[in-house]
N, C-alpha and C positions, 0 to 999 in steps of 0.2 A: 504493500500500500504506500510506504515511505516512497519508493522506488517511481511510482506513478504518478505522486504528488509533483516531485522532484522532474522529474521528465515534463508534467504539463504547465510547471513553473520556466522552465526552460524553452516550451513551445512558447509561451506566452512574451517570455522576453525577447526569442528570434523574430515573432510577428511582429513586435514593438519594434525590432531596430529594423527590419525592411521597410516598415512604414514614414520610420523617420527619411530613410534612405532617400526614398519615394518624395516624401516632403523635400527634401532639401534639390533633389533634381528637379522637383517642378519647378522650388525658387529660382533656380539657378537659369534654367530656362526662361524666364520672366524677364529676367535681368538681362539677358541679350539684346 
């Protein structure tokens, strides 16, 4: 159960950093 917590805490963080990702290339796009 530890093991699944931990893993869906980690899916959640990898969703969080492509979204940042995602934000900052649409910024950056803007800004051209």
């Amino acid at each position: 159960n530890l093991r699944k917590i931990a893993l869906s805490e980690e899916e959640k963080s990898i969703k969080l950093d492509n979204g940042t990702k995602a934000t900052l290339l649409a910024l950056v796009e803007n800004l051209k």
